[in-house]
C-alpha positions in Angstrom: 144.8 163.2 97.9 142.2 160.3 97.9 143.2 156.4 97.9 143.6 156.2 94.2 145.8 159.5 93.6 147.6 158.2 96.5 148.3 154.3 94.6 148.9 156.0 91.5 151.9 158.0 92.9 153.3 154.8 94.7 153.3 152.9 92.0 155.7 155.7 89.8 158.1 155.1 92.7 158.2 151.5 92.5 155.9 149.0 90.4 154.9 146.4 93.2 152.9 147.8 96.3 152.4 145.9 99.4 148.9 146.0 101.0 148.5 144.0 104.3 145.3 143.4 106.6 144.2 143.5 110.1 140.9 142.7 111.9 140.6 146.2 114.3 140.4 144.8 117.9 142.1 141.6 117.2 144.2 141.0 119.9 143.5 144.7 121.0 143.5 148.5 119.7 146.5 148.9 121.7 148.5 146.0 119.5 146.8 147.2 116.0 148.1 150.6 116.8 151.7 148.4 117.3 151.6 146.7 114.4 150.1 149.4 112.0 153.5 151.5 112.9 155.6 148.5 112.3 154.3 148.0 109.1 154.5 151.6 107.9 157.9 151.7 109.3 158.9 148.9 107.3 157.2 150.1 103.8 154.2 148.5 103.9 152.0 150.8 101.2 148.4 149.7 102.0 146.9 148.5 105.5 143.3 147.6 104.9 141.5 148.2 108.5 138.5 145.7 108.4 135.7 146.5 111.1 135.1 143.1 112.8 131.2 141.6 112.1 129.7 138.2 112.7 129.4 136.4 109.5 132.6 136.8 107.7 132.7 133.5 106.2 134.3 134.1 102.5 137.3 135.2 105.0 138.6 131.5 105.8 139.1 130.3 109.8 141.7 132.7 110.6 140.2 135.9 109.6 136.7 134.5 111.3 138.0 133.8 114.8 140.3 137.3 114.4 136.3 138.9 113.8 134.5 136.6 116.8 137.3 137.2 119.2 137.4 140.9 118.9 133.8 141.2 118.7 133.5 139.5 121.8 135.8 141.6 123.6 133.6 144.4 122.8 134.6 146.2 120.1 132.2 148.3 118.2 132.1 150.1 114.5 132.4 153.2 115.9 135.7 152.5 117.9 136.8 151.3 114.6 135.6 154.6 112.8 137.5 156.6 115.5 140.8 154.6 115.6 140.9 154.8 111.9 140.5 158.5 112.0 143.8 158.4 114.6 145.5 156.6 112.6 144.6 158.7 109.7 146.0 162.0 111.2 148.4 160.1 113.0 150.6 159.3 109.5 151.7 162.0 107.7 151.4 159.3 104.6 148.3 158.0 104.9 145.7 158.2 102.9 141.8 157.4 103.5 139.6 155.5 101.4 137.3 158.2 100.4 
């Protein structure tokens, strides 16, 4: 099923959907993988995984320090790439963006 099958069939079952956000490496993998099941355990329908970069000004303060913080811890797009593949097979739900 691809990202917009996937919408479509939420949105028969109820007609508000809850998408949420996290900067990948922001505190840590380890916490994003702790939050990401939180959220699906509590109904959350959409989790947009945003790859950290260096200019994400239209973002606001918050969302920029999230990027500069994990980027200076090290992370890099393909550790993003990888730990949204695990997290792909990981949910028996979820659904990727192609």
């Amino acid at each position: 099923m691809n990202l917009t099958a996937d919408i479509r069939t939420r949105l028969e079952q109820k007609p508000i959907l809850l998408m949420t956000h996290l900067v990948l490496g922001y505190p840590s993998l380890t916490v994003n993988r702790q939050v990401i099941s939180q959220m699906a355990a509590n109904g959350v329908d959409c989790i947009e995984l945003q790859i950290p970069f260096s200019e994400p000004m239209a973002d606001g303060p918050v969302i920029v320090r999230a990027n500069q913080e994990a980027l200076a811890k090290g992370i890099r797009v393909a550790d993003c790439l990888a730990f949204a593949e695990e997290m792909i097979r990981s949910s028996p739900r979820s659904t990727s963006c192609s």
